[in-house]
Biopython code that builds the backbone (N, CA, C, O; Angstrom):
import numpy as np
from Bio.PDB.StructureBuilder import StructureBuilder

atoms = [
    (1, "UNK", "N", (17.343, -10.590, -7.264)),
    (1, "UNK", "CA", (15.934, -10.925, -7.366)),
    (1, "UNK", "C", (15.135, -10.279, -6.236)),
    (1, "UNK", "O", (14.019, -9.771, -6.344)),
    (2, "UNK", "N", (15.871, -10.377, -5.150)),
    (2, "UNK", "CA", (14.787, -9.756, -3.789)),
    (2, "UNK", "C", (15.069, -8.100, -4.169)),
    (2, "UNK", "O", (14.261, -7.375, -3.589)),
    (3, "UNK", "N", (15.802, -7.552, -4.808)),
    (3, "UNK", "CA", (15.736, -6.501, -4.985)),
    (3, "UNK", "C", (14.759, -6.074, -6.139)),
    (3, "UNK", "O", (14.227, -4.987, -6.365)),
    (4, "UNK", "N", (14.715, -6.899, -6.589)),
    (4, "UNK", "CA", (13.846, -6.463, -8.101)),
    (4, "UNK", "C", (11.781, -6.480, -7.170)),
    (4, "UNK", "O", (10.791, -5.752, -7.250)),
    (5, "UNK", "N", (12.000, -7.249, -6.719)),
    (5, "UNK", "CA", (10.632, -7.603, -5.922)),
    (5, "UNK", "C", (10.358, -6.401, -5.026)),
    (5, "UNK", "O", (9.244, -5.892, -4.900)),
    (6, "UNK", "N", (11.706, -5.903, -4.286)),
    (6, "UNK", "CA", (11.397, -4.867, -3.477)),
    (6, "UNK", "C", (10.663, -3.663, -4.155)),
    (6, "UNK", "O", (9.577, -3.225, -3.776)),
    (7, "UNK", "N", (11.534, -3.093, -5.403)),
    (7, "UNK", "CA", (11.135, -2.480, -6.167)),
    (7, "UNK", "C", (9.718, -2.591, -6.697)),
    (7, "UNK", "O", (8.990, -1.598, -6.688)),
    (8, "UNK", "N", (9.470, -3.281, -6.969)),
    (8, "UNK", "CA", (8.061, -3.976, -7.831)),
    (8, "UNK", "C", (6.771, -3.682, -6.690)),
    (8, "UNK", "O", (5.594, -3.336, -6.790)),
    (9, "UNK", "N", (7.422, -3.923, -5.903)),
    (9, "UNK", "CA", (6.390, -3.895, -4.660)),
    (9, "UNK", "C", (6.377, -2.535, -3.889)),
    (9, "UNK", "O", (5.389, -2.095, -3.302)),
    (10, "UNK", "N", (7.376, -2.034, -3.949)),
    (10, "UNK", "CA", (7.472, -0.350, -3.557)),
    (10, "UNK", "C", (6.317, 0.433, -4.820)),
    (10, "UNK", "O", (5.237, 0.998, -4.643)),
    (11, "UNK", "N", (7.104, 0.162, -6.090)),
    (11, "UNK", "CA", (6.363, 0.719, -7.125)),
    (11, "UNK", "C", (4.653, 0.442, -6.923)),
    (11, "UNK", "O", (4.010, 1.456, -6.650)),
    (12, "UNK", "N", (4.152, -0.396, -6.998)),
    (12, "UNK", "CA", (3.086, -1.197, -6.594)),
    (12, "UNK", "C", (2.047, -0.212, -5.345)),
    (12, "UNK", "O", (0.965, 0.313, -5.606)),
    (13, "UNK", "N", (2.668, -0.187, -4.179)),
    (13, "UNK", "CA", (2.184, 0.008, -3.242)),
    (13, "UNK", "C", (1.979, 2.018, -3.069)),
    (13, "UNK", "O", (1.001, 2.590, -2.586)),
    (14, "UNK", "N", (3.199, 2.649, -3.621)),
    (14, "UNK", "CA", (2.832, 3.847, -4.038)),
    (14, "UNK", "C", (1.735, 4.169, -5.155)),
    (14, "UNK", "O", (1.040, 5.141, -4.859)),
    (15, "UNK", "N", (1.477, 3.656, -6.187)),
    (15, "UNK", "CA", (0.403, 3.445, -7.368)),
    (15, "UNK", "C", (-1.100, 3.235, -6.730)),
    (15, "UNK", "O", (-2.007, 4.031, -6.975)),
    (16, "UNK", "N", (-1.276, 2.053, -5.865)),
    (16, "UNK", "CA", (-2.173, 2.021, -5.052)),
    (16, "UNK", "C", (-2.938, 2.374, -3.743)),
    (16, "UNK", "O", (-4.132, 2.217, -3.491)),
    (17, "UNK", "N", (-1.946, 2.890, -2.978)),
    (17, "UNK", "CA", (-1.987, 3.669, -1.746)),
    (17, "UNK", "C", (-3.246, 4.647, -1.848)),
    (17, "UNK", "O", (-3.998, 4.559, -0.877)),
    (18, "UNK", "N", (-3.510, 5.286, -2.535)),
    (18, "UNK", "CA", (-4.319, 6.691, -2.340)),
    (18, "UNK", "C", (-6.095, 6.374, -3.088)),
    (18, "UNK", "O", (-6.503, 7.071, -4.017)),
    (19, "UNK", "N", (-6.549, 5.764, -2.759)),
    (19, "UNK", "CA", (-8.132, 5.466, -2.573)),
    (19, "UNK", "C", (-8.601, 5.896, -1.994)),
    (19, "UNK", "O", (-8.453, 5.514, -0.833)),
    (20, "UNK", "N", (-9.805, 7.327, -2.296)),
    (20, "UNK", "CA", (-10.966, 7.601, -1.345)),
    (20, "UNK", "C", (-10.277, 9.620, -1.266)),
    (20, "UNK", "O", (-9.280, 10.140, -1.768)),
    (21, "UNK", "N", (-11.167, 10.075, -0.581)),
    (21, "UNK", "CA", (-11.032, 11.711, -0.967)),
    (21, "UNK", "C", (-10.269, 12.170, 0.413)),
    (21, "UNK", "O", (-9.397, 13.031, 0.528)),
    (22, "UNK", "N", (-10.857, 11.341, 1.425)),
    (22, "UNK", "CA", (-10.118, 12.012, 3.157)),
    (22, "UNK", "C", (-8.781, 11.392, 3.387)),
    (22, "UNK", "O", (-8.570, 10.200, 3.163)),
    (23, "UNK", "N", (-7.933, 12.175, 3.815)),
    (23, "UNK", "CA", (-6.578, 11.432, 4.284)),
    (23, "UNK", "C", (-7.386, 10.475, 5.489)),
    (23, "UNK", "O", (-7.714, 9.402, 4.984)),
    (24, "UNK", "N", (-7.501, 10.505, 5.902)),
    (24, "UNK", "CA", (-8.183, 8.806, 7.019)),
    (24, "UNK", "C", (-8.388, 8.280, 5.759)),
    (24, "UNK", "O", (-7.319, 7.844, 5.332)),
    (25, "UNK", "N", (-9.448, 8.105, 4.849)),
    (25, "UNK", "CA", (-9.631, 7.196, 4.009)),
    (25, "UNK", "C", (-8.042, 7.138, 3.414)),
    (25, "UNK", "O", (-7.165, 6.809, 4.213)),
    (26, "UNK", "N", (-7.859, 7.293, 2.730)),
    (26, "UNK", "CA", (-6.596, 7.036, 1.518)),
    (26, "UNK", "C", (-5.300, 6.443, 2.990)),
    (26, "UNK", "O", (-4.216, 5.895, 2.788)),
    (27, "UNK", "N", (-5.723, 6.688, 3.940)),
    (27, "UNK", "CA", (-4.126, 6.016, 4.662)),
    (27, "UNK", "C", (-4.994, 4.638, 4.937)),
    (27, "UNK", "O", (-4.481, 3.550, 4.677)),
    (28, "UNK", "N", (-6.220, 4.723, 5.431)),
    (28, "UNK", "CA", (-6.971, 2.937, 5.707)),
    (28, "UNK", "C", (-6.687, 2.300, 4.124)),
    (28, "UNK", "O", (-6.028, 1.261, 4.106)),
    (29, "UNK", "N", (-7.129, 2.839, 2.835)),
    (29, "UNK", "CA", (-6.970, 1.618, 1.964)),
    (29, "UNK", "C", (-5.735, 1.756, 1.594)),
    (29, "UNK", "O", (-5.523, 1.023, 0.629)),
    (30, "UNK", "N", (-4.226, 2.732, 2.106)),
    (30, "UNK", "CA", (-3.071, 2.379, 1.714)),
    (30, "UNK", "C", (-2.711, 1.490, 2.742)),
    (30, "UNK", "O", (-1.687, 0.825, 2.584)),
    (31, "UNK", "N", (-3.178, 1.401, 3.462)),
    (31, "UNK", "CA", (-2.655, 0.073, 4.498)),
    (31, "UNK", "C", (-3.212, -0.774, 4.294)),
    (31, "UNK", "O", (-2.590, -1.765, 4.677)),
    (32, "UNK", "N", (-4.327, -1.067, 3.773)),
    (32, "UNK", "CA", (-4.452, -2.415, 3.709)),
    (32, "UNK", "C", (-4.042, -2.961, 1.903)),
    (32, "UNK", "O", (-3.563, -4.037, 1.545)),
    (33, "UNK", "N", (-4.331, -2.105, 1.293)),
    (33, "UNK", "CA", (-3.241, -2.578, 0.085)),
    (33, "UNK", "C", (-2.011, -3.040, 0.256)),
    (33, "UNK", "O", (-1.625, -4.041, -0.346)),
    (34, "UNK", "N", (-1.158, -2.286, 1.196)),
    (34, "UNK", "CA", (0.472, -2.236, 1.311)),
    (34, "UNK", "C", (0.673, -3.584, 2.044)),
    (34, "UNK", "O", (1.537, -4.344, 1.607)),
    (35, "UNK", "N", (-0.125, -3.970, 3.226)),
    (35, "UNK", "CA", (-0.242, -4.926, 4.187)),
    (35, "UNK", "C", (-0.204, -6.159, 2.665)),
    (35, "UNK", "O", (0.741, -6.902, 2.396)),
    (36, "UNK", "N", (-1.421, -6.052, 1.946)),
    (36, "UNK", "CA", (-1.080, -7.613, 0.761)),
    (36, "UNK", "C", (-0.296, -7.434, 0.086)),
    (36, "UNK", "O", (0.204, -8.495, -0.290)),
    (37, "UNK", "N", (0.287, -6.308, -0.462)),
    (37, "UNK", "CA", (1.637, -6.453, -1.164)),
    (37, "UNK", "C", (2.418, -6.630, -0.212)),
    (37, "UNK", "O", (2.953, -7.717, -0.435)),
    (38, "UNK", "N", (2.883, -6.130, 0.901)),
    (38, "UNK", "CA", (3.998, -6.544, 1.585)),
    (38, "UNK", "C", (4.226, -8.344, 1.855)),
    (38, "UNK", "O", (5.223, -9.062, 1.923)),
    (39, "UNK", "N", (2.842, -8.568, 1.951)),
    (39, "UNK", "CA", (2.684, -10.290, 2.737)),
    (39, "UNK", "C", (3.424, -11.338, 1.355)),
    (39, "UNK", "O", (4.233, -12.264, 1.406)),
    (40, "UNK", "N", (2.712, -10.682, 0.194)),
    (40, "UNK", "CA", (3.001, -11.275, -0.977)),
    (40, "UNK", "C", (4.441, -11.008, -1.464)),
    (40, "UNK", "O", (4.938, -11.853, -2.209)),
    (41, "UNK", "N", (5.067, -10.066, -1.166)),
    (41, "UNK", "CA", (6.398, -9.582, -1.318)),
    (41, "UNK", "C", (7.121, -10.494, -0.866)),
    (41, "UNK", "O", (7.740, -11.310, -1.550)),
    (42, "UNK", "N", (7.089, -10.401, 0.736)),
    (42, "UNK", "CA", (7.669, -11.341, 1.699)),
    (42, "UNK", "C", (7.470, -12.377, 1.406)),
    (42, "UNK", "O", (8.421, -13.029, 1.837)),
    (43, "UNK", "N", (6.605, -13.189, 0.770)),
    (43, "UNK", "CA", (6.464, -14.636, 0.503)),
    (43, "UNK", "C", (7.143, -14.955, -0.095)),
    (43, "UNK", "O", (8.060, -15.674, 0.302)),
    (44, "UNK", "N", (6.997, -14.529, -1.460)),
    (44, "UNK", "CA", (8.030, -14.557, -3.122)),
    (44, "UNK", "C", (9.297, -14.426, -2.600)),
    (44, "UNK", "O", (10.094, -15.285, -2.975)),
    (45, "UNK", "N", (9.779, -13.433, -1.697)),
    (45, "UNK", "CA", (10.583, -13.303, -1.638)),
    (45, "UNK", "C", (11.645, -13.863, -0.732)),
    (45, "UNK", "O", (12.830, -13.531, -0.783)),
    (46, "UNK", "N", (11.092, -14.797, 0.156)),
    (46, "UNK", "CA", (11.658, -15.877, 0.520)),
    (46, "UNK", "C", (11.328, -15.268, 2.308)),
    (46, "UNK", "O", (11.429, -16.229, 3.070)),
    (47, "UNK", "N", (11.077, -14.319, 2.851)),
    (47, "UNK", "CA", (11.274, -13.546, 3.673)),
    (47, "UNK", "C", (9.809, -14.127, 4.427)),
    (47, "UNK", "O", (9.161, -15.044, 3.924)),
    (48, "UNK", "N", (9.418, -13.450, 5.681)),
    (48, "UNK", "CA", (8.088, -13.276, 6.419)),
    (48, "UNK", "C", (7.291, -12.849, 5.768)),
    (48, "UNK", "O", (7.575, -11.934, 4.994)),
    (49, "UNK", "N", (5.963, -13.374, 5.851)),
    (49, "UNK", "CA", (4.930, -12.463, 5.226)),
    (49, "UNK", "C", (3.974, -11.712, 5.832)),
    (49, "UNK", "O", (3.280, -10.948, 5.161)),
    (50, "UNK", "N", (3.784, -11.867, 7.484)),
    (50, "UNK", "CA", (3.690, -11.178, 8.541)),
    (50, "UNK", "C", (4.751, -10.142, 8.672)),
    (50, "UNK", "O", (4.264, -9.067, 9.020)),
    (51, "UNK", "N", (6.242, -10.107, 8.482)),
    (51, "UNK", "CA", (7.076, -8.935, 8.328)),
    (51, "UNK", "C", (6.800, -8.053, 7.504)),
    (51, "UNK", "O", (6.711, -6.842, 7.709)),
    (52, "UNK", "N", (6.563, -8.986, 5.936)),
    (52, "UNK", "CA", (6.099, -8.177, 5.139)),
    (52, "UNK", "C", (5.180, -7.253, 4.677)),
    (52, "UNK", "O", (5.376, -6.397, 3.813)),
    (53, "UNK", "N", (3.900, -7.528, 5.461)),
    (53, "UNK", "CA", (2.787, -7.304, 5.628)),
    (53, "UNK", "C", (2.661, -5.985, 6.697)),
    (53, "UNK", "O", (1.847, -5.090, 6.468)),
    (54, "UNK", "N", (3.636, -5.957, 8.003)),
    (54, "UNK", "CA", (3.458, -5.099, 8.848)),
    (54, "UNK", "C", (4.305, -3.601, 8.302)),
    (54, "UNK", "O", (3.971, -2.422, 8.410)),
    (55, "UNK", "N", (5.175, -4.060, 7.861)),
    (55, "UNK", "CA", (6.054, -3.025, 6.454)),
    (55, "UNK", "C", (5.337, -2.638, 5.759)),
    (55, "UNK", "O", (5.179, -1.422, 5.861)),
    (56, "UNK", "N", (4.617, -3.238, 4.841)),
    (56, "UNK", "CA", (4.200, -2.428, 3.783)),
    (56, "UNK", "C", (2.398, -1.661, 3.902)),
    (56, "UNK", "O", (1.749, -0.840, 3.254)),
    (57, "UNK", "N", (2.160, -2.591, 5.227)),
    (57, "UNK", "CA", (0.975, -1.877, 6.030)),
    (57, "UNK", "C", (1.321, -0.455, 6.336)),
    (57, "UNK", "O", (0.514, 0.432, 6.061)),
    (58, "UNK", "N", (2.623, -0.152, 6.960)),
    (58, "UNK", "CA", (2.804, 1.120, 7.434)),
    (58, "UNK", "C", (3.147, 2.138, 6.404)),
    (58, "UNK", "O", (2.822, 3.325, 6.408)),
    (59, "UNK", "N", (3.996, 1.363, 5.339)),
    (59, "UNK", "CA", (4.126, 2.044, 4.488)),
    (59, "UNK", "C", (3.208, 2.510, 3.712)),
    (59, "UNK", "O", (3.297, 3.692, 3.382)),
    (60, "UNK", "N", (2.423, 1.940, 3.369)),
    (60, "UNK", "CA", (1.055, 2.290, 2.529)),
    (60, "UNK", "C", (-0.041, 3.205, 3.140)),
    (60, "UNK", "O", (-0.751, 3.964, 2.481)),
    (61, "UNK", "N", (-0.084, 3.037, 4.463)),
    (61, "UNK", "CA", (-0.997, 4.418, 5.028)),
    (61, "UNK", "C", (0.035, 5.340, 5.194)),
    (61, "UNK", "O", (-0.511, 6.418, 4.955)),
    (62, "UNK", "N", (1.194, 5.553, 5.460)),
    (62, "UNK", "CA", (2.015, 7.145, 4.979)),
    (62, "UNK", "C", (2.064, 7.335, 3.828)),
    (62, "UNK", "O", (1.967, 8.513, 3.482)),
    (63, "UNK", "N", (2.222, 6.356, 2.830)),
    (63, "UNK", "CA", (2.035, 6.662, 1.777)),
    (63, "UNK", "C", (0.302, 7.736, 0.590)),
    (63, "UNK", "O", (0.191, 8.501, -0.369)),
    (64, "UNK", "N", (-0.431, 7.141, 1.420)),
    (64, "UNK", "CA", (-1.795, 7.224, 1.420)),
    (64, "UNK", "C", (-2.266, 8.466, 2.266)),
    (64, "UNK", "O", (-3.086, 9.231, 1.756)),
    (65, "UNK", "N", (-1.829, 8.681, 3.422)),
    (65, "UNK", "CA", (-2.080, 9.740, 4.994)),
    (65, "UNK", "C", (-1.098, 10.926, 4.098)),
    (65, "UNK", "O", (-1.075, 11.982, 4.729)),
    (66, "UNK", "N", (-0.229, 11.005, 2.688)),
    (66, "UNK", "CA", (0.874, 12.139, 2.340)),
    (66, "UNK", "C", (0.432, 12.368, 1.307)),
    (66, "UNK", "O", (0.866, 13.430, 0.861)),
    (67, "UNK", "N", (-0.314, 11.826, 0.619)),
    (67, "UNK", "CA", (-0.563, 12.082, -0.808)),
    (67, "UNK", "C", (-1.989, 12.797, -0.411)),
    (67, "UNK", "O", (-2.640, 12.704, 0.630)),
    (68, "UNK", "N", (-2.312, 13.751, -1.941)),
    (68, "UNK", "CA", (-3.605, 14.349, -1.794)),
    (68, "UNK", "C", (-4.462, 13.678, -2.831)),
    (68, "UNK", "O", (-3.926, 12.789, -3.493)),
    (69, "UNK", "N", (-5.887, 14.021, -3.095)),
    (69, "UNK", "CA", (-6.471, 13.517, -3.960)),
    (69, "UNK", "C", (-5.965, 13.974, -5.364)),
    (69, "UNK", "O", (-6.360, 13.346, -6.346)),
    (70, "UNK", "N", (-5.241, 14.871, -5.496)),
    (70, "UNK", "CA", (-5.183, 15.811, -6.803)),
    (70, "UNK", "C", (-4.007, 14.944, -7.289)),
    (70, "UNK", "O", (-3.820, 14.681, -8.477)),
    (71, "UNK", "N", (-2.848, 14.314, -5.775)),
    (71, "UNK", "CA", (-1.755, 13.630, -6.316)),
    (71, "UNK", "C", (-2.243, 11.763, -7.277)),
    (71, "UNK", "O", (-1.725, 11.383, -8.327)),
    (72, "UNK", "N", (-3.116, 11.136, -6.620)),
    (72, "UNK", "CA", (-3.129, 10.052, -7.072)),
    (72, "UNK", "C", (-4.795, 10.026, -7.000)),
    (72, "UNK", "O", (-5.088, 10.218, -5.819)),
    (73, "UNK", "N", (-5.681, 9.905, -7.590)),
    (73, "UNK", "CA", (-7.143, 9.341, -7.015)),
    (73, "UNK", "C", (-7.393, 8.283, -8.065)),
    (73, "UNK", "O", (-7.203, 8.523, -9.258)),
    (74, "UNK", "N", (-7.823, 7.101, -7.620)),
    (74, "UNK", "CA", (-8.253, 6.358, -7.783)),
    (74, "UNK", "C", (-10.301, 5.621, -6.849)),
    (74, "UNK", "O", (-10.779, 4.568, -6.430)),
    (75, "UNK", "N", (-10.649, 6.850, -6.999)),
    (75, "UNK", "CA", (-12.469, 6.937, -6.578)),
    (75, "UNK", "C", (-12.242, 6.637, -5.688)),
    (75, "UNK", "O", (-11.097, 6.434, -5.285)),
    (76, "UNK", "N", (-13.926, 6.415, -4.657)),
    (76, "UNK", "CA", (-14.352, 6.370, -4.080)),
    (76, "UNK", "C", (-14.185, 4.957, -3.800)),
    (76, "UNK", "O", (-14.547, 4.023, -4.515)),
    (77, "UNK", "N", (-13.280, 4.878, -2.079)),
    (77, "UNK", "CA", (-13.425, 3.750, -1.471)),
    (77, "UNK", "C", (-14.589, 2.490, -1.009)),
    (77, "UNK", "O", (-15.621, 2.826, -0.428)),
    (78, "UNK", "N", (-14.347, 1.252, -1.280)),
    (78, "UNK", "CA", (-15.661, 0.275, -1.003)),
    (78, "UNK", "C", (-16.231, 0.594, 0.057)),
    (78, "UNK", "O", (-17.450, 0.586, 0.225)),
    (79, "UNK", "N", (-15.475, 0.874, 0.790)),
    (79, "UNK", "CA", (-16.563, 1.324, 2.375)),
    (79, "UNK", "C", (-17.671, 2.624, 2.331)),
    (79, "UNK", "O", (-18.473, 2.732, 3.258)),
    (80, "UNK", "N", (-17.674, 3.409, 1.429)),
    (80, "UNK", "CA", (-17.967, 4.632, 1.199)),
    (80, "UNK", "C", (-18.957, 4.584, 0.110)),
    (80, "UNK", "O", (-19.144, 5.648, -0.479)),
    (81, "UNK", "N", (-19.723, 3.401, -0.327)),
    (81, "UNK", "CA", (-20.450, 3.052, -1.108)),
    (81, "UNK", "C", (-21.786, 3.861, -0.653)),
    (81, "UNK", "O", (-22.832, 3.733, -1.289)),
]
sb = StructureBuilder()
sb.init_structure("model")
sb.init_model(0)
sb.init_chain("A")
sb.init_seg("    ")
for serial, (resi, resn, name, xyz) in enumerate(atoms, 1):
    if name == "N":
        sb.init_residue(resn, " ", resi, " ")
    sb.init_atom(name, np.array(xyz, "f"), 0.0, 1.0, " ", f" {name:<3s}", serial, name[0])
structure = sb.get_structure()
């Protein structure tokens, strides 16, 4: 089960990571996406959700800071309104 969640939440957090056109943008909203999937991961999953959260925070702005717009875009970030 914690493996299936890991997955779910890996899958998850790569899908969402890349918001906004500048690598600064797309690594700020992959971290803070990754940061609530991780927290929520970690919860479900019986684990920290502050662990989880600081994990999938980091993960989600490399995830986000590596990808280009051409790889994933999902528009223009809320801050950028």
């Amino acid at each position: 089960m914690k493996l299936r969640m890991l997955a779910v939440s890996a899958l998850s957090l790569l899908a969402l990571s890349a918001c906004g056109e500048s690598k600064t943008d797309r690594a700020l909203s992959g971290a803070g996406l990754g940061a609530g999937a991780g927290a929520l991961g970690g919860a479900i999953a019986g684990g920290s959700p502050v662990t989880g959260a600081v994990i999938g925070g980091a993960a989600g702005a490399a995830a986000g800071a590596l990808t280009d717009k051409d790889d994933v875009d999902l528009g223009k970030p809320v801050w950028r309104d």
